[in-house]
DODRENNU-778669 format. One line per 10 residues: their letters; for each residue x, y negated, z negated of C-alpha. Coordinates in steps of 0.05 Angstrom, whole numbers, always signed. Layout:
// residues N
a> X,Y,Z  ...
This chain:
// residues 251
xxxxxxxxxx> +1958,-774,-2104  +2010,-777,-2044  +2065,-737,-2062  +2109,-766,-2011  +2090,-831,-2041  +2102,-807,-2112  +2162,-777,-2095  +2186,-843,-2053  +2184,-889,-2111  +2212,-839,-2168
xxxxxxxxxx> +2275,-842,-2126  +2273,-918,-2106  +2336,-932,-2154  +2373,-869,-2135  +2424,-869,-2086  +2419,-803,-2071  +2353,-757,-2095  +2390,-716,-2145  +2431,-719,-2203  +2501,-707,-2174
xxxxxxxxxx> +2547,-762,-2175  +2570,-806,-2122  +2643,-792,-2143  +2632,-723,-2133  +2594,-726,-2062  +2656,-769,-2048  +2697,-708,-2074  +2666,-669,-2023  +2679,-712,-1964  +2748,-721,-1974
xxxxxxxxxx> +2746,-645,-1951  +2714,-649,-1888  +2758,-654,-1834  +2698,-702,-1789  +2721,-762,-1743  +2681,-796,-1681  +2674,-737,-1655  +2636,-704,-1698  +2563,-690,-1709  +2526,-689,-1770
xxxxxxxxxx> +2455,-658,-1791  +2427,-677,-1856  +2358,-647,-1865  +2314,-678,-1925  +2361,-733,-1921  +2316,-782,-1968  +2338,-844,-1951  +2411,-823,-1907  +2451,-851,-1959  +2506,-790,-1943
xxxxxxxxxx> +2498,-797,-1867  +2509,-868,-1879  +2572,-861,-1922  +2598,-801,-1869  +2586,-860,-1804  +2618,-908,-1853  +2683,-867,-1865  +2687,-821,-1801  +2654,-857,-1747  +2612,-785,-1737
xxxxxxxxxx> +2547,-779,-1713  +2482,-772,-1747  +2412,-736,-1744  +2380,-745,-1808  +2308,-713,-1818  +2252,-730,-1867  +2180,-719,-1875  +2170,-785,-1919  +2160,-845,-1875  +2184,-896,-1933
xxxxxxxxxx> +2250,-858,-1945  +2265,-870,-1867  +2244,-938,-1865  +2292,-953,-1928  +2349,-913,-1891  +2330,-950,-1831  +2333,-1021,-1864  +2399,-1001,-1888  +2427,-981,-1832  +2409,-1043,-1792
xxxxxxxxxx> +2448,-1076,-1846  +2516,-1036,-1842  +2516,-1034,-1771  +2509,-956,-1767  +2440,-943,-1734  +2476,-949,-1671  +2512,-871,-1694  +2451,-845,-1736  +2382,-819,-1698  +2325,-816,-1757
xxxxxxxxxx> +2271,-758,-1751  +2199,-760,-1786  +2189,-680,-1787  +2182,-637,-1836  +2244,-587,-1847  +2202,-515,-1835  +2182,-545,-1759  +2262,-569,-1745  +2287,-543,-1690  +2359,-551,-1664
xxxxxxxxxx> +2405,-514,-1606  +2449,-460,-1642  +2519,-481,-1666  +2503,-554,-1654  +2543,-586,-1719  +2607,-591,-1738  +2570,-607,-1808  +2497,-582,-1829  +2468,-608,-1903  +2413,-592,-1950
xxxxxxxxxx> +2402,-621,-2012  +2355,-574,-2040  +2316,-511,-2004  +2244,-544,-1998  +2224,-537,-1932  +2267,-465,-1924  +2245,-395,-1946  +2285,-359,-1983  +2313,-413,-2031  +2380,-427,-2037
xxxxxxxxxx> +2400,-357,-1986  +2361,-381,-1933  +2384,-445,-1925  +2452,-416,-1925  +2422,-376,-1872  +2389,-418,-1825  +2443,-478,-1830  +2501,-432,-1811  +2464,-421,-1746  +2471,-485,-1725
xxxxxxxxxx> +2529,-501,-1750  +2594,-491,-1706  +2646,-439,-1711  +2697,-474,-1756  +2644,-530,-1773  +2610,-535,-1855  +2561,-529,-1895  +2544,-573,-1948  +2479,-545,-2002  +2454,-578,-2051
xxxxxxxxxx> +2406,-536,-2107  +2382,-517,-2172  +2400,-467,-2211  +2392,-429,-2286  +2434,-446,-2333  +2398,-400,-2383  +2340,-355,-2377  +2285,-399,-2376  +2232,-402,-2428  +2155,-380,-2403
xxxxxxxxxx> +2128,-453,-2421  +2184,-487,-2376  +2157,-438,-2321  +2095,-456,-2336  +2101,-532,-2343  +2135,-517,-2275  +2088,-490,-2241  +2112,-425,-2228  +2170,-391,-2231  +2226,-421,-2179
xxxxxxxxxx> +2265,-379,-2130  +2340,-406,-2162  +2394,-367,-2175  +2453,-378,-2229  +2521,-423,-2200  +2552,-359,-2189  +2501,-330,-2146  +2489,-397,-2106  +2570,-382,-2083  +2547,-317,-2070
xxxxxxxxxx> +2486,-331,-2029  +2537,-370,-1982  +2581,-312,-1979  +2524,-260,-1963  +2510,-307,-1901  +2580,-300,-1881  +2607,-366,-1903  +2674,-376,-1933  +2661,-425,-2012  +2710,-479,-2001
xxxxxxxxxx> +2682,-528,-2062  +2628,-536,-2112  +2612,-585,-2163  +2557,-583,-2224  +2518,-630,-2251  +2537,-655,-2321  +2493,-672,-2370  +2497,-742,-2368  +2484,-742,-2292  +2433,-704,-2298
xxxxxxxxxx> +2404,-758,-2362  +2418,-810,-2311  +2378,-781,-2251  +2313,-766,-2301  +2311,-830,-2339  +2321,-873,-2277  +2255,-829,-2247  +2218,-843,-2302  +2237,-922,-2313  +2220,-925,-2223
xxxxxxxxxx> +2152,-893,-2242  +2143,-931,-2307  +2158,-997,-2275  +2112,-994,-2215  +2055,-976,-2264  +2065,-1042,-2284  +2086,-1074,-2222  +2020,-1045,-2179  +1961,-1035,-2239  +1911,-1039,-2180
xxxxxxxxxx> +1935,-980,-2156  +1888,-918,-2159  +1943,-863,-2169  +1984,-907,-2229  +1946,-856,-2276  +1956,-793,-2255  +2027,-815,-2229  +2040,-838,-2301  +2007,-773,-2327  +2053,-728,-2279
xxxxxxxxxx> +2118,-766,-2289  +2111,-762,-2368  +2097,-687,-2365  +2158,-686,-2331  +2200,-719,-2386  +2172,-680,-2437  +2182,-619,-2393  +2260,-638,-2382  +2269,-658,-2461  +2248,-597,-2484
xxxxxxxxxx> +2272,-551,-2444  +2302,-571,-2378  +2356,-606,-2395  +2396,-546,-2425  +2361,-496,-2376  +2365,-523,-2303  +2429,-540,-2273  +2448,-570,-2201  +2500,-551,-2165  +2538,-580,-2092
xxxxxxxxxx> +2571,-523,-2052  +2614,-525,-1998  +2613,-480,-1940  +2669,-467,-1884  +2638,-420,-1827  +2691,-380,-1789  +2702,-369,-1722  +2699,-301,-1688  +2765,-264,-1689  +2798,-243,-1631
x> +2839,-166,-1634
């Protein structure tokens, strides 16, 4: 099975690929201090949907990157249709081979650390570097809630390099970034982000029976559930921080 194209259709509903709100992301930009000006990189960006609400409201410019061709062709579409694609340059590259002049952004974003070693520190790391002096940072990750249990782990795969909330701020602050805002994911978002992955996967099972990976994308998205029911939902939390990186003082 195609994980891109697994992964592609889970988040076909979703405006953007985790379970923070829209009114909080909004939250968020009502911080930044971006105009026409400004420049904008979103890596993982799914299908732009922030780089598309940032051209919207600032009139800023875009690079949005992605390794899953249908996520860019949907952000694509969509931006044809709001007029934006004239202010937003889309990318088909996978985040670990990025490459970008240093202190290029006046914003850098991440929602989630695939792609970046060093979880939720390293991309703190390598988006301050290209971020300017006075510019953000904008991360979006996991985190524990509680201790999590061995079959969670297991059911996981492994065991995930997250941190708790508090040591997500602090991960920012060890890379020499100043918190300016974060936000958590409440339970109800985070009900709303599963159950609308599983009814996208559920549906196209019945939608494309033909299709050779329905079972074992049925099989994977139902571990999932059972996985999140039992223990995820009061273990794993998501949180959206907000970075401001200073400039160099002077005497």
């Amino acid at each position: 099975m195609d994980p891109i194209k697994y992964t592609a259709i889970a988040h076909r509903d979703h405006d953007y690929c985790n379970p923070i709100s829209a009114a909080k992301i909004e939250r968020v930009l009502d911080l930044l201090p971006l105009d026409s000006a400004s420049r904008v990189l979103d890596l993982g960006c799914g299908r732009a949907e922030l780089c598309l609400r940032i051209i919207e409201r600032f009139g800023s410019t875009a690079l949005a990157i992605d390794r899953s061709s249908p996520m860019l062709d949907a952000a694509r579409e969509r931006a044809e249709w709001t007029g934006a694609l004239g202010r937003l340059h889309l990318d088909n590259v996978d985040i670990a081979d990025f490459v970008a002049d240093p202190e290029t952004f006046h914003l850098t974003v991440m929602f989630g650390s695939g792609g970046i070693d060093g979880g939720m520190a390293g991309s703190c790391r390598r988006l301050k570097g290209w971020t300017r002096e006075g510019g953000y940072v904008l991360v979006g990750e996991r985190y524990w809630r509680r201790r999590p249990a061995s079959k969670y782990l297991a059911a996981l795969g492994g065991a995930p390099d997250y941190r708790t909330h508090a040591g997500n701020v602090a991960a920012g602050i060890d890379s020499g970034l100043i918190p300016m805002h974060a936000a958590t994911a409440s339970d109800d978002e985070w009900d709303e982000y599963e159950w609308k992955y599983l009814r996208s996967i559920e549906r196209y099972a019945r939608e494309e029976a033909g299709d050779t990976d329905v079972p074992e994308m049925l099989a994977q998205v139902r571990r999932r559930r059972d996985a999140y029911l039992r223990w995820g939902r009061r273990t794993l939390g998501y949180g959206l921080y907000l970075f401001y990186r200073p400039g160099v003082r002077i005497g």
